[in-house]
N, C-alpha and C positions, 0 to 999 in steps of 0.2 A: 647501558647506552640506549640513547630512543632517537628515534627520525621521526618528525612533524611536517605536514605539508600544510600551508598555510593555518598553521596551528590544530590541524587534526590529528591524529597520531596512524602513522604510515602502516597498516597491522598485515599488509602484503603487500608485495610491487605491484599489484594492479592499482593498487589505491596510488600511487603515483600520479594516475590518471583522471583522480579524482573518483566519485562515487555516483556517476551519472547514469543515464541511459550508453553514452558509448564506451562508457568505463566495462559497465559490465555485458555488453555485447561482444567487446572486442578480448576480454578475459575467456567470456565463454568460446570463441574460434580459437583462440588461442590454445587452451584446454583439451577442446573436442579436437584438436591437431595432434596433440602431445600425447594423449591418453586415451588408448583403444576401446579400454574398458568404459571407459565415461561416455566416447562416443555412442557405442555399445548398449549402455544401458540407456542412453537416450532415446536412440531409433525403435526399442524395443518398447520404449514407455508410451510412445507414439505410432508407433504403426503394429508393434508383434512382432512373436520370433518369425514373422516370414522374411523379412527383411532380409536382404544382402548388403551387409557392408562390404562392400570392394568397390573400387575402381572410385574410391569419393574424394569429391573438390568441395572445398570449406572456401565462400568467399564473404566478404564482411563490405558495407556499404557498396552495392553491386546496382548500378544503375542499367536501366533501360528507359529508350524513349518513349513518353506516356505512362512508363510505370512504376517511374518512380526508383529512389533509394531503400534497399531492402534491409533490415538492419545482420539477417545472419542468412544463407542459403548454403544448403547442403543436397549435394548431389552425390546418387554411388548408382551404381549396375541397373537398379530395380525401384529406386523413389527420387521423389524432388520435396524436400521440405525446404521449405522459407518461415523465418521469424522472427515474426515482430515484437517488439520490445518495448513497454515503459516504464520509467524507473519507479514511478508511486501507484496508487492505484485505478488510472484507468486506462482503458484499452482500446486497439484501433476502430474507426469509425467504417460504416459501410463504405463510403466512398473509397480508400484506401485498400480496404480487403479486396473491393470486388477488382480494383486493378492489377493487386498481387497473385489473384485468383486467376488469372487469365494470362501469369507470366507462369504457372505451374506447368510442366512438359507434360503432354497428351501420351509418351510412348512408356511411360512406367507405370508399375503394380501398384506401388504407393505413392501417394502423394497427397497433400494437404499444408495449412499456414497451420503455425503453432504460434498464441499469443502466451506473452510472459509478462508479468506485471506485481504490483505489490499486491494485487488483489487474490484473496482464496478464488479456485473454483466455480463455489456456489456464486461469491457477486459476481466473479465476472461473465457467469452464464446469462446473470439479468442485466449488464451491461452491453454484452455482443450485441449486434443490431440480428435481427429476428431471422434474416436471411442467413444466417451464416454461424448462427450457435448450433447446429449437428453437425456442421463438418467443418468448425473451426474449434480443435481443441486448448484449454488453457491449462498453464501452468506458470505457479506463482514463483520466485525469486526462490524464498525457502526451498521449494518443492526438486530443484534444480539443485541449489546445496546439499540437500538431502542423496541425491544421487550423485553426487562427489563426493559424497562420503560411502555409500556403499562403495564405487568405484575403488576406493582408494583402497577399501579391504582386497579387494580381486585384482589391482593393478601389479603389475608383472616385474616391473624397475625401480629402483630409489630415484629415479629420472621424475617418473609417472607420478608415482609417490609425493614428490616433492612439488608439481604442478598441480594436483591437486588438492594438497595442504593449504595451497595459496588461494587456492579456488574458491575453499571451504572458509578460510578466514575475511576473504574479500566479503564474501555473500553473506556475512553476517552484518553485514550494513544494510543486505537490503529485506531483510529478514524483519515478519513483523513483531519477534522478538524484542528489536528496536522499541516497541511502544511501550514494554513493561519498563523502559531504565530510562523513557523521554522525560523529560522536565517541561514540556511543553502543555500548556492549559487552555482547553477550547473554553471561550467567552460567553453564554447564551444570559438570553434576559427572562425573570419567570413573569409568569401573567397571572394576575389578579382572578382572573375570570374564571365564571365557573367553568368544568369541563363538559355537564348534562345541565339542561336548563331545570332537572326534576331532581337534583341533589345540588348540597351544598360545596360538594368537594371540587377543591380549588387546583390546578397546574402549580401552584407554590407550596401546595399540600401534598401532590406526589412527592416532593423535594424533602421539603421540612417536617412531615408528620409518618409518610409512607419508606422514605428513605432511596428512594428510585427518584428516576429521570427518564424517558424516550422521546423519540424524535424521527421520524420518516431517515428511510435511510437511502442517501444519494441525491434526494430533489431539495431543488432550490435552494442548490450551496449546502446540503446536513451533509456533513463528512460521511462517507463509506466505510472504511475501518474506525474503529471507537480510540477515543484517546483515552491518555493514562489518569490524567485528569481533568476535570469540571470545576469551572465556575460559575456562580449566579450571580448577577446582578439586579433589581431593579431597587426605586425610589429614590433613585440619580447616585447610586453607590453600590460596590461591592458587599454581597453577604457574606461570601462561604466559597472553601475550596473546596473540592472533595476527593478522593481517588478512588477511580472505577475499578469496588473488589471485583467483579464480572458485569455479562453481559450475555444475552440470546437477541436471535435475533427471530420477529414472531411477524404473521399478518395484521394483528391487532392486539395492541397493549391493554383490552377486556378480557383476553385468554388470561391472561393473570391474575389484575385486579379489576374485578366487573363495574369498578365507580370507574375506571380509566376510560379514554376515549376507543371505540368501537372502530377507528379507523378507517381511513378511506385512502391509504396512501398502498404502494404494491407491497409495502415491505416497513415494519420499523424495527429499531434496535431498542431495547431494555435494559438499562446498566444499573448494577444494581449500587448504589453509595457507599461508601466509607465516612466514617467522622468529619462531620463540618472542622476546614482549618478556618483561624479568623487570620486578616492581615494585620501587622504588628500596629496599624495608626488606620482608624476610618480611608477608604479610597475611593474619591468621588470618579462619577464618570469623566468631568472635562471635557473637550469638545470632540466628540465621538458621536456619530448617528443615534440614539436612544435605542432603536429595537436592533443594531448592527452585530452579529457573531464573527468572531476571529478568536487567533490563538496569541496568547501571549507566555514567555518565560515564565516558572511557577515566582522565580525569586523574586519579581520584579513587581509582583502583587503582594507579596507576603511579609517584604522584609523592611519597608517603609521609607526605600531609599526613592521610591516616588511619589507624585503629589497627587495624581491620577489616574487613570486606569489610562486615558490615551496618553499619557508619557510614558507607563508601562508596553502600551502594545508600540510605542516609535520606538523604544530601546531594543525591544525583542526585533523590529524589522529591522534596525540596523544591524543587532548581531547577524540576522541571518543574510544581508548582504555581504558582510563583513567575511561570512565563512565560507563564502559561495567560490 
């Protein structure tokens, strides 16, 4: 027997609620309600064993005037944490911090905003805005599962136990384990061009002769986390799929290979290729921007049931209205 919601497959009662930002906000108060120990090792991942858990109120979308909707705030004896929350990878702006920052109570030991997001650690420390990465710390979705899972070994009830089964199965949806089993294929276009005006090696040569790809990571629309797959296109058609076996990510892609470009962006990502797939019939661009990046379904490149790559990427946006 299986439960679908709107044709996902239902893998805990939170997913009822969908897989959003207040899906898994209102999961975690939930939780952190139910089960000491999860509480527990929250507070402690966050502030240290100084912490008093007693006397604490969990409240969820908690407004003040001027400061807005908070997505979780947790109050006991001795801290005030507040946390903010987004469901993909990025994280609150300064405008919003500094408001949240000024609703923390003056009369406690602990206190601080905790961002939660699909983002590791490391990007969302180059994400925080400048004021506010030493004393705003983050943790990623996984990172949160991970400790409902410890919890669950230390949890005291088949109660506890079972709230946090659900905890751990909800958050594997937002886990970036999700990217290794995605179907989903970011679109980029190669350039002819040399990369050093004093060699001949080409950005379609890192691809096709070198077996990599990089791309700044974060600016101007390049995805943050890496996907599972790659596309190339240029000369108004589809070359090549590929699936990203790894990836680091470096200050400059001449750490690697010295013909590559020397960089000038804060950060890029290096993925390293798998086997060119070809699509089953030639796939022209069609009326799509020439130099435009988006993701599109793998099958819907591959399998030759379209005429175009922008028919491919309208079918993948409808699915994904479809599943919204």
């Amino acid at each position: 027997m299986a439960l679908s919601v709107y044709g996902s497959q239902a893998s805990s009662v939170f997913r009822l609620l969908g897989a959003d930002e207040n899906s898994g906000t209102y999961a975690l108060g939930w939780v952190l309600e139910q089960s000491p120990a999860f509480l527990n090792a929250l507070l402690q991942r966050v502030f240290g064993k100084g912490v008093a858990v007693r006397q604490v109120q969990i409240d969820l979308q908690r407004h003040e005037k001027n400061g807005g909707f908070t997505d979780v705030e947790i109050v006991g004896e001795n801290f005030h944490l507040i946390i903010e929350a987004k469901r993909w990878s990025s994280v609150a702006g300064k405008g919003q911090l500094s408001k949240y920052q000024a609703r923390l109570r003056s009369d406690v030991q602990f206190k601080c905003i905790l961002s939660v997001s699909f983002a590791s650690q490391i990007n969302a420390a180059r994400m925080l805005p400048k004021a506010h990465q030493e004393s705003v710390p983050h943790l990623s979705w996984d990172d949160l599962r991970k400790l409902a899972v410890q919890a669950r070994a230390k949890a005291s009830s088949h109660e506890e136990k079972l709230w946090l089964r659900e905890l751990v199965e909800h958050y594997k949806e937002y886990s970036p384990m999700k990217r290794v089993l995605s179907n989903q294929v970011y679109m980029v276009v190669l350039s002819p061009k040399r990369i050093r005006a004093d060699h001949p090696h080409t950005y379609r040569d890192v691809v096709e002769t070198d077996g990599y790809y990089y791309h700044p990571v974060g600016e101007k629309g390049w995805p943050i986390e890496a996907p599972n797959y790659i596309a190339f296109r240029y000369g108004g058609r589809l070359r090549s799929v590929h699936h990203v076996e790894s990836y680091e990510r470096v200050s400059s892609p001449s750490m690697i290979n010295p013909l590559w470009s020397k960089g000038s962006a804060e950060a890029f990502v290096v993925y390293k290729l798998g086997p060119a797939i070809q699509p089953a019939k030639p796939l022209v661009n069609g009326n799509i921007y020439p130099t435009s990046r988006f993701w599109c379904a793998i099958d819907t490149l591959l399998s030759g049931a379209y005429g175009s790559i922008a028919e491919a990427r309208e079918e993948t946006e409808r699915r994904r209205k479809e599943a919204v």
